[in-house]
Backbone bond lengths (Angstrom), bond angles and torsions (degrees), N, CA, C in turn:
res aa  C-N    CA-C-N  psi(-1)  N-CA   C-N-CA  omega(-1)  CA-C   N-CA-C  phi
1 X - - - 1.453 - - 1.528 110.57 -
2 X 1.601 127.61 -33.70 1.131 124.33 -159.66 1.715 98.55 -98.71
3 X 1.291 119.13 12.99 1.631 117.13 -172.56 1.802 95.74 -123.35
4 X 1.628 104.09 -1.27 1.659 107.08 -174.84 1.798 82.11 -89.45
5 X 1.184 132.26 -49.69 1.271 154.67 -107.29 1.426 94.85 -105.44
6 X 1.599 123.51 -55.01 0.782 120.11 -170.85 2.024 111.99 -97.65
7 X 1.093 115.22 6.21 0.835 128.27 156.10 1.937 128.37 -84.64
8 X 0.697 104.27 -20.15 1.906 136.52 160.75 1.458 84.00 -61.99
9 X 1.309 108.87 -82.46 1.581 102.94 -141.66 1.403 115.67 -74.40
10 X 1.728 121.98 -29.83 1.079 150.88 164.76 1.921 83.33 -24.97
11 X 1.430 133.76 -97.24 0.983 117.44 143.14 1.668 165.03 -14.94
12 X 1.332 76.17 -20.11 2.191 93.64 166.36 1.489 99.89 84.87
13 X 1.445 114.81 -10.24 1.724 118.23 -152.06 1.779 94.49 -82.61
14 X 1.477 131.86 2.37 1.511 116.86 167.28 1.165 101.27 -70.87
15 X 1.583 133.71 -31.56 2.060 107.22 -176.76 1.571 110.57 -79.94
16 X 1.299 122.16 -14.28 1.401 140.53 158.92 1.515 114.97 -48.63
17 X 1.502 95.96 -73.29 1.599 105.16 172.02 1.254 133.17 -41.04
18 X 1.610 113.65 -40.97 1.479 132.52 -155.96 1.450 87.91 -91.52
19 X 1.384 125.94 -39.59 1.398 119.22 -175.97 1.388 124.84 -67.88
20 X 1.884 114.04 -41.52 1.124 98.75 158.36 0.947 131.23 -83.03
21 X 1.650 128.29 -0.13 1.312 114.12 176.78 1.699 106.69 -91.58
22 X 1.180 117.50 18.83 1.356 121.15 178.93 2.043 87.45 -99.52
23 X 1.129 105.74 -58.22 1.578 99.85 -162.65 1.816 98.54 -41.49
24 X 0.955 117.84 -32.18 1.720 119.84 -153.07 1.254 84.79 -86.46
25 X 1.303 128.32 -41.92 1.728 113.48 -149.88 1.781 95.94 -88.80
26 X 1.293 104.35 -4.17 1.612 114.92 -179.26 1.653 100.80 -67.28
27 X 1.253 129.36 -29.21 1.497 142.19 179.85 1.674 113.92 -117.78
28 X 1.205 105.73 -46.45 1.405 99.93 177.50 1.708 114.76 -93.79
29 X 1.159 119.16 139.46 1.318 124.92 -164.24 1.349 125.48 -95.17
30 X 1.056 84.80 -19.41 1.565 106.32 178.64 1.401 106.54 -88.49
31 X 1.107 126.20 -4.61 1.307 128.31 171.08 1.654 106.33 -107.99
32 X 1.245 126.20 94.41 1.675 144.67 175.11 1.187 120.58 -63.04
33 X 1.348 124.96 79.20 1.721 114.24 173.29 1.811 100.71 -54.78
34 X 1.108 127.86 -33.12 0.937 125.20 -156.01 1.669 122.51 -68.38
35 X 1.563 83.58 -40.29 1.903 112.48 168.83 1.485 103.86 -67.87
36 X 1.120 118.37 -46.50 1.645 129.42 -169.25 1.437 103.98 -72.51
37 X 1.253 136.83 -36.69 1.771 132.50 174.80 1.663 103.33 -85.55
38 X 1.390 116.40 -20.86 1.587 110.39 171.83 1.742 117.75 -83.56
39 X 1.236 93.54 -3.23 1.655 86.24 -171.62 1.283 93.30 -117.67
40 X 1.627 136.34 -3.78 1.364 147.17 169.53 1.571 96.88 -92.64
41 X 1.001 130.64 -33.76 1.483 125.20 172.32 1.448 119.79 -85.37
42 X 1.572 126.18 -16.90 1.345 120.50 157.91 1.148 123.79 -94.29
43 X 1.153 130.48 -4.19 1.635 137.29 -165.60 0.796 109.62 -115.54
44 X 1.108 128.02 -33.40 1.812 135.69 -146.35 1.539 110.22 -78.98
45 X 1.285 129.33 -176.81 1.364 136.49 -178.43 1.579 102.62 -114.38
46 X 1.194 99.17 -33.29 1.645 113.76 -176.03 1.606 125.83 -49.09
47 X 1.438 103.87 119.38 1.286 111.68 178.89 1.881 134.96 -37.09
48 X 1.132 127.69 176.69 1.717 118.73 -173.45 2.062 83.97 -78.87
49 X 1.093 135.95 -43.19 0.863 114.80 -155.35 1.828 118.05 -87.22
50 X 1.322 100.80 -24.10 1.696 111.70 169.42 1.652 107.59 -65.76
51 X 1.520 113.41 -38.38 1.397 106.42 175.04 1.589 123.19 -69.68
52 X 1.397 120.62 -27.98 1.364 129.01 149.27 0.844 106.89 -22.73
53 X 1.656 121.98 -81.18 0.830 127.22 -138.95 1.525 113.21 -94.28
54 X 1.504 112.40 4.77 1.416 121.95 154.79 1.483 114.42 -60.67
55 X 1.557 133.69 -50.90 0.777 153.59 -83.50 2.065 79.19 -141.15
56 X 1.169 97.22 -40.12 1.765 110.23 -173.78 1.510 97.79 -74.24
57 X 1.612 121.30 -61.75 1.079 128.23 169.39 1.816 123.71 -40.26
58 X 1.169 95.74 -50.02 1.600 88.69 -179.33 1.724 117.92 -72.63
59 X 1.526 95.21 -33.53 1.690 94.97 158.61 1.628 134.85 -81.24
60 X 1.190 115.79 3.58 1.469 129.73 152.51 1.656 99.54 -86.00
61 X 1.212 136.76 -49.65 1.488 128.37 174.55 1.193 117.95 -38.30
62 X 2.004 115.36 -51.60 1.173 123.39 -174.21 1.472 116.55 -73.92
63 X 0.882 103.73 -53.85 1.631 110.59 159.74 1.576 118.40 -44.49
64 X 1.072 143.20 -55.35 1.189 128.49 168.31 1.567 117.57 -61.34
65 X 1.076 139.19 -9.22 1.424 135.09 165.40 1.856 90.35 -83.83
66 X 0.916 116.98 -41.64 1.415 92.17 -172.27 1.478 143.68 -104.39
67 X 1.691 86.21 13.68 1.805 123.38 145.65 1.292 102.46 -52.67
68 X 1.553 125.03 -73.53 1.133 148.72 -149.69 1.652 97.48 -76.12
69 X 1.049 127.26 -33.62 1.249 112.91 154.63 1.384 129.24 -79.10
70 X 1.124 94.03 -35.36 1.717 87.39 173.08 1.536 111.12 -53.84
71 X 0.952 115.03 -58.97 1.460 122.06 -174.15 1.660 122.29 -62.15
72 X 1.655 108.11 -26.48 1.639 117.66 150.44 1.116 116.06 -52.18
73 X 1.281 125.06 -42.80 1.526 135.03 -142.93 2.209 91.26 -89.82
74 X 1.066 104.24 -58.40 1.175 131.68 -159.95 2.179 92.40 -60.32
75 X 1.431 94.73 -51.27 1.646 101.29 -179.30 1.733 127.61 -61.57
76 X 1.841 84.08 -25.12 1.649 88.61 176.89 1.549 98.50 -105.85
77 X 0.908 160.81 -13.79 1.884 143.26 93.66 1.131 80.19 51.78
78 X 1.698 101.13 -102.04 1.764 120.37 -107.05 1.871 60.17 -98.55
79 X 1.504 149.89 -68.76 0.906 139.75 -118.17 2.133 100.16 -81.03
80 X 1.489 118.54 -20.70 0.958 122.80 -164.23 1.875 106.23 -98.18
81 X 1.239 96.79 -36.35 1.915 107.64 178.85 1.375 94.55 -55.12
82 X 1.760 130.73 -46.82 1.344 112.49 -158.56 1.358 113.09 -69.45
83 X 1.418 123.57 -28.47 1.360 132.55 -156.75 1.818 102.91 -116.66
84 X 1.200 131.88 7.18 1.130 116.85 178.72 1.902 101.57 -162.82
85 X 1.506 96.06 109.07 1.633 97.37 -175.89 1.762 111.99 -58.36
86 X 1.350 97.72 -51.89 1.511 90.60 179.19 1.874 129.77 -51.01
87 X 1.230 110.81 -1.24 1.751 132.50 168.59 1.390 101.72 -92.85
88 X 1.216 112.63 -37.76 1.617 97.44 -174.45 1.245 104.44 -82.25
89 X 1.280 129.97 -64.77 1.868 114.81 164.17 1.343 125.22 -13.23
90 X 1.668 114.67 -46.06 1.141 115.65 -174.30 1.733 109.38 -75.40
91 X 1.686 102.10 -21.01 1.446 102.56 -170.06 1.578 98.72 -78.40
92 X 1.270 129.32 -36.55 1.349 131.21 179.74 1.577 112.48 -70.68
93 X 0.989 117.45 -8.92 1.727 115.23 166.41 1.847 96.63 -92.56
94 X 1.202 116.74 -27.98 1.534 93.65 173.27 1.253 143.51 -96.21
95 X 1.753 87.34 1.22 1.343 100.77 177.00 1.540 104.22 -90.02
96 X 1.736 116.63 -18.47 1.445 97.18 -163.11 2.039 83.19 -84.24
97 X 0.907 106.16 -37.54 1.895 95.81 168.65 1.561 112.75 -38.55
98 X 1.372 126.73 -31.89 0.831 116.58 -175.10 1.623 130.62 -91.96
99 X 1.556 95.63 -24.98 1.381 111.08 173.53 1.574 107.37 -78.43
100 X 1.254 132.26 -11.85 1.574 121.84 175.02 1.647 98.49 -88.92
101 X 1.851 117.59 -25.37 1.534 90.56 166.47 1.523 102.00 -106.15
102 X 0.882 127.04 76.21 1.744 138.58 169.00 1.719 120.79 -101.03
103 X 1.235 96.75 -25.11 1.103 108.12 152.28 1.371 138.65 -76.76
104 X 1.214 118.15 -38.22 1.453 146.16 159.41 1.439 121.13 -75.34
105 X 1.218 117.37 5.44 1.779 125.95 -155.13 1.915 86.73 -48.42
106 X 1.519 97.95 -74.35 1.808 114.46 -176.92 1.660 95.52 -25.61
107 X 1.372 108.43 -83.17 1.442 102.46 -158.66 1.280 133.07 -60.87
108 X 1.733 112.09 -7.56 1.490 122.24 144.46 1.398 124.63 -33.28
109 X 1.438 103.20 -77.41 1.815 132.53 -172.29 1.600 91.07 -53.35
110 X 1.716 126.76 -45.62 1.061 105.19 -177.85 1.194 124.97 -67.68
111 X 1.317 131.49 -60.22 1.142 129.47 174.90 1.745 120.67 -33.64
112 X 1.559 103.59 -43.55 1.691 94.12 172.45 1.196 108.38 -87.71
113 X 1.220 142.71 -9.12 1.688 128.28 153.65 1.495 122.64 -52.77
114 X 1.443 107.60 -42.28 1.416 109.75 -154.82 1.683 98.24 -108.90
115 X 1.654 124.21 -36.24 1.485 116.04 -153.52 1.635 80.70 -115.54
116 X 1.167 130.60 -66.09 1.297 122.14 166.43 1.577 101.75 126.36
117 X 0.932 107.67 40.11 1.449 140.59 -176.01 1.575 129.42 -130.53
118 X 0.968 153.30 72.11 1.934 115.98 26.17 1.845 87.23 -70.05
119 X 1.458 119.54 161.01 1.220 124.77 162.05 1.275 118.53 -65.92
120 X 1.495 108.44 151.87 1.877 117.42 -142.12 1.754 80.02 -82.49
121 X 1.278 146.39 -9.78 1.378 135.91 -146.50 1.701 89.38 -86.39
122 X 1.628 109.40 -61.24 1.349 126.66 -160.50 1.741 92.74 -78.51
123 X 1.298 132.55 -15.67 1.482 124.50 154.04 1.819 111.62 -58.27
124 X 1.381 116.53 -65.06 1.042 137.34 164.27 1.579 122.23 -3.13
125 X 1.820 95.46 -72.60 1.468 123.68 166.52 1.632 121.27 -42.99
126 X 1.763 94.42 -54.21 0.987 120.13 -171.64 1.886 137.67 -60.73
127 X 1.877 87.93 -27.39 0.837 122.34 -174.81 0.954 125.25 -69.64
128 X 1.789 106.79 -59.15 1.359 129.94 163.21 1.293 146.67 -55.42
129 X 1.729 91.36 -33.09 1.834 125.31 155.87 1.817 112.70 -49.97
130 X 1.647 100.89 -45.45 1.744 88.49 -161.92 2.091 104.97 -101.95
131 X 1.962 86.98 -2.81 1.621 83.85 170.17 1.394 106.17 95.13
132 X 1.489 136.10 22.41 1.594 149.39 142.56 1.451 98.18 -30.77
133 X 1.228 114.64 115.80 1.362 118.25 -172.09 1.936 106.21 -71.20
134 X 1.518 131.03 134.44 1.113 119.76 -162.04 1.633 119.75 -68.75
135 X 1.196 105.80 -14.64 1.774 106.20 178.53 0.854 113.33 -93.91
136 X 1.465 116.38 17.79 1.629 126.71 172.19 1.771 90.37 -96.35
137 X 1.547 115.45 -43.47 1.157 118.35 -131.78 1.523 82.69 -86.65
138 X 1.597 115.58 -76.05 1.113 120.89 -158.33 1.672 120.60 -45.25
139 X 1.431 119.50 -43.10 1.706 116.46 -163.75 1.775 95.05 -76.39
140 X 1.401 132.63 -20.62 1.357 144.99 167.48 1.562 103.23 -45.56
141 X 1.343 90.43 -79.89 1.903 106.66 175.99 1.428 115.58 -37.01
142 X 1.480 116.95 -45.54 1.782 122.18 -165.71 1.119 80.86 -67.29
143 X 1.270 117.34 -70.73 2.172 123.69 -140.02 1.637 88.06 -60.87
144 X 1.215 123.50 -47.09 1.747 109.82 -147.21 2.033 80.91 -74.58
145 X 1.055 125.36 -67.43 1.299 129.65 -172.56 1.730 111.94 -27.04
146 X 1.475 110.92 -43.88 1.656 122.39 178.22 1.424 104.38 -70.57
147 X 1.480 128.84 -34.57 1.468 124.18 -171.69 1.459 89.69 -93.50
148 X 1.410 143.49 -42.72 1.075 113.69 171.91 1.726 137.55 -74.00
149 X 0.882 117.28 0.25 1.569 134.37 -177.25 1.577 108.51 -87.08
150 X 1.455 101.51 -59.93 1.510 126.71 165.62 2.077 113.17 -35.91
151 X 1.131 96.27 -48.52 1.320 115.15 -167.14 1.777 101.75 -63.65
152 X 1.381 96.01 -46.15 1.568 120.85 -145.85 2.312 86.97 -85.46
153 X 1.219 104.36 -47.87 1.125 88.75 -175.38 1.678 125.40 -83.46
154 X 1.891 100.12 0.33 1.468 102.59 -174.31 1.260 94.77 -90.93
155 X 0.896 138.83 -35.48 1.351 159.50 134.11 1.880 102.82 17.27
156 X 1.384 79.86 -82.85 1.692 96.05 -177.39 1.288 113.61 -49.86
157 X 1.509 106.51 -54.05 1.525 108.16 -174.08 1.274 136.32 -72.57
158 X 1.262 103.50 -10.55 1.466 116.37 173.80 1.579 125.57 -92.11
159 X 1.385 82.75 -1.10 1.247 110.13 -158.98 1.850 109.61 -92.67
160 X 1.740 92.00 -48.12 1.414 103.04 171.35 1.613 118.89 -82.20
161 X 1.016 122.10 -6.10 1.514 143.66 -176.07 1.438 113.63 -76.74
């Protein structure tokens, strides 16, 4: 790990790396930012402040996949209700799901930003589907994603120490 690692950086390409392998693991599951900042936070050579700043990076990674979904999700919305009734039914069962948590919108996004519960992806989707306005959505998503990443890799390191 530490001859993959320092060969990354030798190149600069670990804040590169970590980012796209954050965008992917933002959809693919099998790909673990979570495993990947814990085994970079126990192993590593890397200082408290480079691991931060691992930790920022992979939650700007995750977050941008789930911009990009939100905003997929949200486009085939408006683009699928016009042209197919049976989508809009489905859109009116998620909006009335959505209007009983409309009140709660924030403490949704938080919980899947930060605890990961419902997962921030199917929030994401979800979000964009019932029309969560995005400057609600997005600065929610960054911060909870940075306190949870943060958490997860101090976690590790203090851990192996």
């Amino acid at each position: 790990m530490q001859s993959l690692l320092h060969s990354l950086d030798a190149f600069g390409g670990i804040y590169v790396a970590l980012y796209v392998f954050a965008v992917i693991s933002g959809i693919f599951p099998l790909a673990n930012s979570e495993l990947a900042l814990g085994a970079l936070g126990a192993s590593s050579h890397y200082s408290w402040g480079e691991l931060m700043l691992f930790a920022v990076i992979v939650a700007l990674g995750q977050s941008t996949t789930h911009a990009i979904l939100y905003w997929l999700s949200r486009s085939a919305a408006k683009a699928g209700s016009k042209r197919r009734p049976w989508i809009e039914k489905r859109l009116e069962k998620a909006h009335a799901i959505g209007e009983k948590w409309k009140t709660s919108e924030v403490l949704l996004i938080v919980l899947g930003a930060t605890i990961g519960i419902p997962p921030q992806v199917l929030i994401a989707i979800l979000a964009g589907a019932i029309g969560i306005r995005f400057r609600v959505f997005l600065p929610i998503d960054v911060a909870g994603r940075i306190a949870r990443f943060s958490v997860i890799v101090a976690v590790a390191h203090y851990a192996a120490t």
